[in-house]
C-alpha positions in Angstrom: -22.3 0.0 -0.2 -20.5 -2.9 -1.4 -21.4 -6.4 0.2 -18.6 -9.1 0.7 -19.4 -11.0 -2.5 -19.2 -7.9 -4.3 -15.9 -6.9 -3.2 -14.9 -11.1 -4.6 -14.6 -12.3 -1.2 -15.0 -15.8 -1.8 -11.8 -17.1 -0.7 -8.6 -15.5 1.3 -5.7 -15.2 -0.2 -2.5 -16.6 0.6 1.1 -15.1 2.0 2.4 -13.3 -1.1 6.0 -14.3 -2.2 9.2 -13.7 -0.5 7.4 -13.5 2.5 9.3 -15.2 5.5 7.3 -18.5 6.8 6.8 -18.4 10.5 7.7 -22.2 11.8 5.3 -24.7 11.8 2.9 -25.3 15.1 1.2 -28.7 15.9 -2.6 -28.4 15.5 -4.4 -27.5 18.5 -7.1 -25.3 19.1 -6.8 -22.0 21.2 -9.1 -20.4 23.5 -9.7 -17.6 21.3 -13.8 -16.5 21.4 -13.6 -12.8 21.8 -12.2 -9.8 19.9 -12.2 -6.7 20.6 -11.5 -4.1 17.6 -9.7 -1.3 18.9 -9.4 1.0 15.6 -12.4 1.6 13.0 -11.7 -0.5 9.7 -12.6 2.0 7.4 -15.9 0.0 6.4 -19.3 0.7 7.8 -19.1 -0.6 11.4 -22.2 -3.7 11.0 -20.1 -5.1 8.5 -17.0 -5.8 10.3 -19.0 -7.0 13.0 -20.7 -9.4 10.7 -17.1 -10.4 9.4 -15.9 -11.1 12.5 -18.9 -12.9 13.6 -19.2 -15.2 10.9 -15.8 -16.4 11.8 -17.9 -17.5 15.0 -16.3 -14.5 17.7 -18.1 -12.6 20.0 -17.1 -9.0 19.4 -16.7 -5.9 21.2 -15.8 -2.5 19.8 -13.6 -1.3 21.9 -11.9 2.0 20.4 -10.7 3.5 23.9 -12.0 1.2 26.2 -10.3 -2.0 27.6 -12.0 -5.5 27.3 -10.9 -9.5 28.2 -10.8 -10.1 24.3 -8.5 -12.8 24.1 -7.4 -10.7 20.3 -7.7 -7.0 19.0 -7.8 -5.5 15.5 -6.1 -3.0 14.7 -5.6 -1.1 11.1 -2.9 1.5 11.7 -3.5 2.7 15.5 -0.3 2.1 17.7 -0.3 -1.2 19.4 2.1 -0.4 22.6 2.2 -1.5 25.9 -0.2 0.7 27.9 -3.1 -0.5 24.9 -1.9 -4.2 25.6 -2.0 -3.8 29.4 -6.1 -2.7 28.3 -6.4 -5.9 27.4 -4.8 -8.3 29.4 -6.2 -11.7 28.2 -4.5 -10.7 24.5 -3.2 -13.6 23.2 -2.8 -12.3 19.6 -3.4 -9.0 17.6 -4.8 -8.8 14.1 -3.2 -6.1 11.8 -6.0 -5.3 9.2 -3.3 -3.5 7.0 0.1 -5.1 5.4 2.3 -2.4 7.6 3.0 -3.6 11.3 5.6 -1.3 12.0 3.0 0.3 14.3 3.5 -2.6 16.6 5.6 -3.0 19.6 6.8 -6.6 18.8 8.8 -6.8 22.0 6.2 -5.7 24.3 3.9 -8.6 22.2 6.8 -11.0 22.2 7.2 -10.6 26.0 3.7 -10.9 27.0 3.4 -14.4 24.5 1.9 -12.3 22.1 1.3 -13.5 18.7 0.9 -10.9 15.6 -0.8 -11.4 12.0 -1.3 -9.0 8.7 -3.0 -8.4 5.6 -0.4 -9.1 2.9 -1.9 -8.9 0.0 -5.6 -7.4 -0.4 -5.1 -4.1 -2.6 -3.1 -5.1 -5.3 -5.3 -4.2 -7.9 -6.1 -0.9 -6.4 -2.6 0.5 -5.5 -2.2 -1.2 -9.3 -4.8 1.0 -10.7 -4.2 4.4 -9.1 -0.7 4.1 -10.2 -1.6 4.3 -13.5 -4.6 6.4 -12.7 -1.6 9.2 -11.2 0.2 9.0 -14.5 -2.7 9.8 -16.7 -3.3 12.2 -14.1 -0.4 14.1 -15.3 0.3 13.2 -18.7 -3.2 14.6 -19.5 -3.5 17.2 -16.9 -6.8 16.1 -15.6 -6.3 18.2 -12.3 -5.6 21.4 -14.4 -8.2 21.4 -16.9 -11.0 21.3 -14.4 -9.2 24.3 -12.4 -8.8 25.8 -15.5 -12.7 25.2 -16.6 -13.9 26.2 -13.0 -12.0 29.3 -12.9 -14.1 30.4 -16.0 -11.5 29.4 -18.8 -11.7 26.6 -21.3 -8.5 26.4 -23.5 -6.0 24.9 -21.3 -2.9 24.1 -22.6 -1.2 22.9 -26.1 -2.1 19.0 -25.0 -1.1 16.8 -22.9 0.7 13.0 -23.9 -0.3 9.8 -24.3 1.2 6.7 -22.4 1.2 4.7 -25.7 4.9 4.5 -27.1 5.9 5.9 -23.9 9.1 3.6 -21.8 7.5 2.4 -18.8 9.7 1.9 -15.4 8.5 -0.1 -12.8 11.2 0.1 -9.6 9.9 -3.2 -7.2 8.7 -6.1 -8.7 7.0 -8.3 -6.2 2.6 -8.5 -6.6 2.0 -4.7 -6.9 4.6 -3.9 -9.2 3.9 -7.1 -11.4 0.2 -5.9 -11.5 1.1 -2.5 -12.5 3.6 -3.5 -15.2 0.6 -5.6 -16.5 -2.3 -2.9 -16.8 0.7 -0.4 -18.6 1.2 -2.7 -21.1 -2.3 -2.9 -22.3 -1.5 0.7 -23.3 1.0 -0.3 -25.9 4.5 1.3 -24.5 7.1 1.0 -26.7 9.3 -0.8 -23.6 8.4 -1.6 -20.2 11.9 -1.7 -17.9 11.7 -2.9 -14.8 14.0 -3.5 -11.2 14.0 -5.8 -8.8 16.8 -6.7 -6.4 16.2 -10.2 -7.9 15.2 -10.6 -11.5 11.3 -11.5 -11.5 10.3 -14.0 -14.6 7.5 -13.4 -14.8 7.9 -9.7 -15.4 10.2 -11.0 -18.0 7.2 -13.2 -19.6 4.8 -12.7 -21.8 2.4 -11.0 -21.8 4.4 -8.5 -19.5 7.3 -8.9 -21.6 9.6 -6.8 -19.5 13.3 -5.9 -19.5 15.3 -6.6 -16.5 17.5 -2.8 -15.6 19.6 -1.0 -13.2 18.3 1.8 -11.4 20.5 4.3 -12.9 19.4 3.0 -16.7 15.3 3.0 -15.7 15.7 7.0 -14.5 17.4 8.1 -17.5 15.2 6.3 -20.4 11.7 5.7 -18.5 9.0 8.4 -19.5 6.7 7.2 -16.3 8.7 5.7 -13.2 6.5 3.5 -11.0 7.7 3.1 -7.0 6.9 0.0 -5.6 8.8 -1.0 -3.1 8.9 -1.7 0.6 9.9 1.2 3.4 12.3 -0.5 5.5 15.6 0.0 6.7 17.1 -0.9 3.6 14.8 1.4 1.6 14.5 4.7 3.7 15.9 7.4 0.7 16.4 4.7 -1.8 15.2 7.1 -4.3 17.6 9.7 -3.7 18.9 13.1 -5.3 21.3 11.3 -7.9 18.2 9.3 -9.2 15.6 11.9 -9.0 18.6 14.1 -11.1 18.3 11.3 -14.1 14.7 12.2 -15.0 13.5 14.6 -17.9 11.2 17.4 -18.1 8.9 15.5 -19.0 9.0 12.6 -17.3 6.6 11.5 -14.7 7.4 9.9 -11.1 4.8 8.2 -9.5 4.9 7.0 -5.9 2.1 5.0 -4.3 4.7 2.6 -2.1 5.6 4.4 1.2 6.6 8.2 1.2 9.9 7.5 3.0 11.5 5.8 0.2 11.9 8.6 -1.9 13.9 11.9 -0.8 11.3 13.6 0.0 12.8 17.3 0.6 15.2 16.6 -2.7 12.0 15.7 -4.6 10.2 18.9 -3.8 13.3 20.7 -4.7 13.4 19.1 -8.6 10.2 19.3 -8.7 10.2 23.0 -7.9 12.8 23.4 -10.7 10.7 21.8 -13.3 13.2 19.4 -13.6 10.3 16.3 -13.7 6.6 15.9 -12.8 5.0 13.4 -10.1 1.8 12.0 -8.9 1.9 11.3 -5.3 -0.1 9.4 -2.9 2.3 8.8 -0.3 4.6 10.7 2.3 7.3 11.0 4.2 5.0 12.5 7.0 1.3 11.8 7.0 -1.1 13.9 7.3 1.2 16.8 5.4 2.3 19.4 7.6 1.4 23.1 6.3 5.0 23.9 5.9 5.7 20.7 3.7 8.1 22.3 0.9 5.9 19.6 -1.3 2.9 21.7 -0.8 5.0 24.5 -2.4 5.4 22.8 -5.7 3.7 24.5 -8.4 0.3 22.1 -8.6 1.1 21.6 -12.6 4.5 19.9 -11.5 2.5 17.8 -9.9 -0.8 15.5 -8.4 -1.6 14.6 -5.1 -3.6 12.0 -3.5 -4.4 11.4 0.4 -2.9 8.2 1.0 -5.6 6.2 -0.9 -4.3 4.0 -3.4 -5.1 0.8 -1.0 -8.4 2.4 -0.3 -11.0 1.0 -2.5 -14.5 -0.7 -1.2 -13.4 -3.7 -2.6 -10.0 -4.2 -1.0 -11.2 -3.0 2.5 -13.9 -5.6 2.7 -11.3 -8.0 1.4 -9.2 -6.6 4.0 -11.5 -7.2 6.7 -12.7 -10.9 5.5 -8.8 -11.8 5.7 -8.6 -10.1 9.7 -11.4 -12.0 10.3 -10.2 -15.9 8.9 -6.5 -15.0 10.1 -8.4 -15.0 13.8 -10.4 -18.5 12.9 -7.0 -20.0 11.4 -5.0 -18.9 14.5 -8.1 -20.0 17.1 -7.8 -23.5 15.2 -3.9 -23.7 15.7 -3.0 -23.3 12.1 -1.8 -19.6 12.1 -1.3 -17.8 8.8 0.2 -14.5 7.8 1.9 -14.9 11.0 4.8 -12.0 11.3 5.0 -12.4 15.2 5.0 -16.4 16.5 4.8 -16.1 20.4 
């Protein structure tokens, strides 16, 4: 098990970019000593509890029960009114995760509620398994060992390299930067990028991107990289008329959010061999049996559970940001505020 300063917890970080800046408050401490954690954080329980603590909080794990926490901590696990009325003394809750769409921000906001997140604490992992997914598939890692455990050995003619390959990264903010940076250490011949606003440092060395529209990354890239946001804006951004600009051969990657890809579209082209994907996200989570995705011949394509933000590292990060988003907010200098009551 990983201890904090293993997982390079010496410092939080910041609000990432783009992020919208809750108004200033005039410094003055708030009677904030207890917290009750109401979801498990995905680390070994004595951890978070130390976490917390050293932030100087008494705290109660409370994953059913009510307490008189004056905040809760929460990862995914609904936030509605009947678990607010548990805890009545609430005054703000603590999102371990960057979603908050899980949140009833009116039921907060009319109970004085404040709310803070995570933004940025598994760059580097989402990052990593995005590239990890396209090797996934150019080299067929997943068939070759159900090839070698089903008593064969040859496997196919080869798979392909990522080196010479085009590159598309679609969403540009911290995660899509990062993954646009470990791709080019594997010497594409072009790495094409989109943003709704163009990102200089993609365009930069060492990154030394190229600035496209959507319709142009499709059609050239060999490996498309999702990374954007599911919002209203986004839900089906990647639709049937982009999915259709791919090759054969090409490889769609998705670690963002499930929703911002036509899901039932995808599974279709898939299907058809008209592309390949690695996966990690989707539009419903856990998969339902019936998923036409779970249909798709498994050379067309990879999946992963939902873990690209799921290494040791980032979760204890995760937890070490909860934990001084509660101190900043108890000292009257709230951060990573998406909820000011």
């Amino acid at each position: 098990r990983l201890g904090p300063r293993a997982a390079g917890l010496h410092a939080a970080p910041g609000a990432g970019a783009g992020r919208w800046a809750a108004p200033a408050l005039a410094p003055s401490r708030r009677c904030l000593s207890k917290v009750a954690v109401v979801q498990d954080q995905q680390i070994p329980q004595e951890d978070a509890v130390a976490t917390l603590k050293g932030q100087g909080f008494e705290v109660e794990w409370a994953l059913a029960a009510g307490s008189d926490a004056e905040a809760i901590v929460t990862v995914t696990s609904p936030v509605t009114e009947e678990v607010l009325d548990r805890h009545p003394k609430c005054k703000v809750v603590a999102v371990s995760f960057t979603g908050f769409n899980h949140v009833d921000l009116e039921a907060c906001k009319k109970r004085g509620i404040s709310v803070v997140n995570v933004p940025a604490y598994s760059t580097d992992a989402v990052a990593e398994l995005s590239v990890g997914l396209a090797l996934s598939v150019f080299r067929e890692i997943p068939g070759g060992e159900r090839t070698i455990r089903g008593g064969g050995w040859a496997h196919s003619i080869g798979g392909l390299e990522l080196r010479n390959k085009v590159i598309g990264i679609v969403g540009l903010g911290d995660i899509g930067i990062r993954t646009a940076e470990l791709f080019r250490a594997f010497g594409p011949s072009e790495l094409l990028g989109w943003s709704r606003q163009e990102k200089p440092k993609f365009a930069a060395a060492p990154i030394a991107g190229k600035h496209v529209g959507l319709e142009e990354l499709f059609e050239r890239s060999d490996v498309v990289s999702v990374h954007v946001a599911l919002n209203a804006h986004t839900i089906g951004f990647v639709n049937k008329s982009l999915l259709e600009r791919l090759r054969p051969a090409s490889v769609l990657v998705n670690v963002a959010r499930g929703g911002v890809i036509d899901q039932k579209a995808m599974a279709q082209l898939l299907s058809q061999r008209r592309f390949r994907a690695g996966l990690d996200v989707f539009e419903t989570e856990p998969i339902p049996a019936d998923d036409p995705i779970l249909g798709v011949p498994a050379d067309q394509v990879v999946l992963t559970p939902h873990v690209a933000y799921k290494s040791q590292e980032a979760l204890l990060r995760r937890m070490a940001i909860t934990a001084g988003n509660l101190r900043a907010f108890a000292d009257g200098k709230p951060r990573n505020v998406v909820l000011q009551a």
